[in-house]
C-alpha positions as CSV (number, residue, x, y, z in Angstrom):
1,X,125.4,251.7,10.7
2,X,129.2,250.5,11.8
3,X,129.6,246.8,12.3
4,X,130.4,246.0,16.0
5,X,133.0,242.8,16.3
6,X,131.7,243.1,19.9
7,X,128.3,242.5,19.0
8,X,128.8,239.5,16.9
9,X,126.6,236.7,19.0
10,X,128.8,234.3,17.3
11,X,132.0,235.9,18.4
12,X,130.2,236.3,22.1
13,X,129.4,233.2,21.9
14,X,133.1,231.7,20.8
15,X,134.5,233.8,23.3
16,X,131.7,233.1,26.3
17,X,132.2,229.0,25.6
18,X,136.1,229.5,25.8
19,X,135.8,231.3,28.7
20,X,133.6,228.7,30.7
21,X,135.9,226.0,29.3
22,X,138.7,227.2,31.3
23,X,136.9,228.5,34.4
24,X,135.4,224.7,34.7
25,X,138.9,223.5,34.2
26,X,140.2,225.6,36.8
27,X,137.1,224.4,39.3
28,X,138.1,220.9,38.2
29,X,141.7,221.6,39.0
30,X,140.6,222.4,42.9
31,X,137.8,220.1,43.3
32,X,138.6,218.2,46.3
33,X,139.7,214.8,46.6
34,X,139.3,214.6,42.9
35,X,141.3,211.4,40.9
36,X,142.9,213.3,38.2
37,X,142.8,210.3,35.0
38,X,140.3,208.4,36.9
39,X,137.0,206.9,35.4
40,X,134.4,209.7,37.0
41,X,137.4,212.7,36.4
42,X,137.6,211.2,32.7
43,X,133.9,211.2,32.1
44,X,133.2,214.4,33.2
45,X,135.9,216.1,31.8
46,X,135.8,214.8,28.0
47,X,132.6,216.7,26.9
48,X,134.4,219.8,28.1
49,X,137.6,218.7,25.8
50,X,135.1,218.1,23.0
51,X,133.8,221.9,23.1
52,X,137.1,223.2,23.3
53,X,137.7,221.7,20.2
54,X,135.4,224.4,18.7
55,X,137.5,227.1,20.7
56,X,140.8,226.4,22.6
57,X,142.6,223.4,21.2
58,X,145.7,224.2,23.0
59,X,142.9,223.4,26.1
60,X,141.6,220.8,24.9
61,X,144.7,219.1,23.9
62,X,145.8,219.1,27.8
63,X,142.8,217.2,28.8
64,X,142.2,214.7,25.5
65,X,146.0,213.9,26.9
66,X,145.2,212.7,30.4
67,X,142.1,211.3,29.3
68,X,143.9,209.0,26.4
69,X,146.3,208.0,29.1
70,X,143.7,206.7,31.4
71,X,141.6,205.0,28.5
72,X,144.6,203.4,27.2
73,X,145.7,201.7,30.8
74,X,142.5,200.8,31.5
75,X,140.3,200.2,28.5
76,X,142.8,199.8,25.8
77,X,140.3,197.6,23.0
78,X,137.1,200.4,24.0
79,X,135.8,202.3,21.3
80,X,135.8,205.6,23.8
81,X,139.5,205.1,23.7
82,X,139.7,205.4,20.0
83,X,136.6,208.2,19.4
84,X,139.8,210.4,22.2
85,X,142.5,209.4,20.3
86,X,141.1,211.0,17.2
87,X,139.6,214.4,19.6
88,X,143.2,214.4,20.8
89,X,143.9,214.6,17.1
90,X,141.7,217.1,16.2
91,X,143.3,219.3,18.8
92,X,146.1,218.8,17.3
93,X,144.8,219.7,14.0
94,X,143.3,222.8,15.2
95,X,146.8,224.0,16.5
96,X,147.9,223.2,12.9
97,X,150.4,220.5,14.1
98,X,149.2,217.7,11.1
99,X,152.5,215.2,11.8
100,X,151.3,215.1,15.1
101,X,147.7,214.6,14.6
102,X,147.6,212.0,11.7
103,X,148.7,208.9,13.0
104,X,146.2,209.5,16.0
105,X,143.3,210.5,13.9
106,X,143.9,207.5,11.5
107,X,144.3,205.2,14.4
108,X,141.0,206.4,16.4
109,X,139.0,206.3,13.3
110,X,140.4,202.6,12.6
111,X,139.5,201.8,15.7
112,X,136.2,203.1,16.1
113,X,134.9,202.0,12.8
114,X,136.4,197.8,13.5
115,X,134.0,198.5,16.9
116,X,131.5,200.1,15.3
117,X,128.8,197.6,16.4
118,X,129.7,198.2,20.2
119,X,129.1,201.9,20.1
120,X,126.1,202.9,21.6
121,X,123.2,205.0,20.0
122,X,124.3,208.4,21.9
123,X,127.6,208.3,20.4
124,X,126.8,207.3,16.8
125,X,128.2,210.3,15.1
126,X,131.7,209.6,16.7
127,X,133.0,207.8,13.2
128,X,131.6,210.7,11.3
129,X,133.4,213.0,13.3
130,X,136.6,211.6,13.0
131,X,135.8,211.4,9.2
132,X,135.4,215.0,9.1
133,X,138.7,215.7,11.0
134,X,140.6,213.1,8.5
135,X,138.8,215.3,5.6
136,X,140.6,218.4,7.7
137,X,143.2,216.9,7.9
138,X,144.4,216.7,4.4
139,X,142.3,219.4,2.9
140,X,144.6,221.8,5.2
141,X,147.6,219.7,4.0
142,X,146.9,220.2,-0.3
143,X,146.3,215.9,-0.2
144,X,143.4,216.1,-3.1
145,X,143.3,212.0,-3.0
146,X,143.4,211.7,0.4
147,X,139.8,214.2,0.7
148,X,138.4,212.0,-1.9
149,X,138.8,209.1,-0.2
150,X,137.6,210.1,3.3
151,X,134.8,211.8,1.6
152,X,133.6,208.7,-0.3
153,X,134.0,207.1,3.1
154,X,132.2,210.0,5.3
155,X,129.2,210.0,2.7
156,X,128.5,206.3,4.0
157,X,127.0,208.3,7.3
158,X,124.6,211.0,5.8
159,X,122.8,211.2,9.3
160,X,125.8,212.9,11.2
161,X,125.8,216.8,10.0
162,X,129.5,217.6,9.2
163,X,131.6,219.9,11.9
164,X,131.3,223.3,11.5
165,X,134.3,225.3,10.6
166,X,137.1,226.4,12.3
């Protein structure tokens, strides 16, 4: 029997989360009287960001963008502001742009794990995550001692599973 890309239930699936990622940004988009970069917009919006990480980074790198700007105006020291800054990096990453997404990966994990008490239980794996897109990070870029070291780091959070492959 012939393999059938179009059978794949992974690829379906890929495909069927990129394609309600867009359609609930475009809904967002015409939602009236809707702030744009304002607390409810930013909350509801960011876990859509965070699946596009899986699929569309170019997508999700539009949204982490506003959603940084708002967190950074109006909670600047928040650990939320920090755990975007290193999803807006990880977009980055996933479009393969590494001098972009460096500095705000290794900022957002700096700043998550110095306010690592304050982040509630829900959002416990953030610091692993960012971990695992540091690891990304300079696996993708041949930086040997820079895996090592964010590996030693990451294996301080066994409970968080790593993040699947791109």
């Amino acid at each position: 029997m012939k393999y059938d890309r179009d059978l794949d239930p992974l690829r379906r699936r890929n495909d069927f989360r990129r394609f309600a990622a867009k359609a609930t940004i475009k809904i967002i988009e015409f939602l009236p009287n809707r702030e744009k970069g304002g607390e409810n917009w930013v909350i509801n919006v960011e876990p859509i960001a965070r699946e596009l990480l899986q699929s569309s980074a170019f997508d999700a790198e539009l949204l982490l963008r506003e959603c940084l700007a708002f967190r950074e105006k109006t909670q600047p020291d928040d650990c939320s502001t920090f755990n975007t800054q290193s999803m807006l990096g990880g977009a980055l990453l996933g479009q393969k742009k590494y001098t972009d997404a460096e500095p705000l990966l290794l900022k957002g994990y700096e700043g998550m794990k110095q306010r690592e008490k304050s982040i509630p239980p829900a959002a416990a794996t953030r610091i692993a995550e960012s971990l695992d897109r540091l690891i990304e990070l300079y696996t993708a870029t041949n930086k040997p001692e820079d895996v090592k070291k964010w590996q030693a780091e990451r294996a301080k959070y066994p409970a968080a599973a790593p993040a699947p492959a791109r």
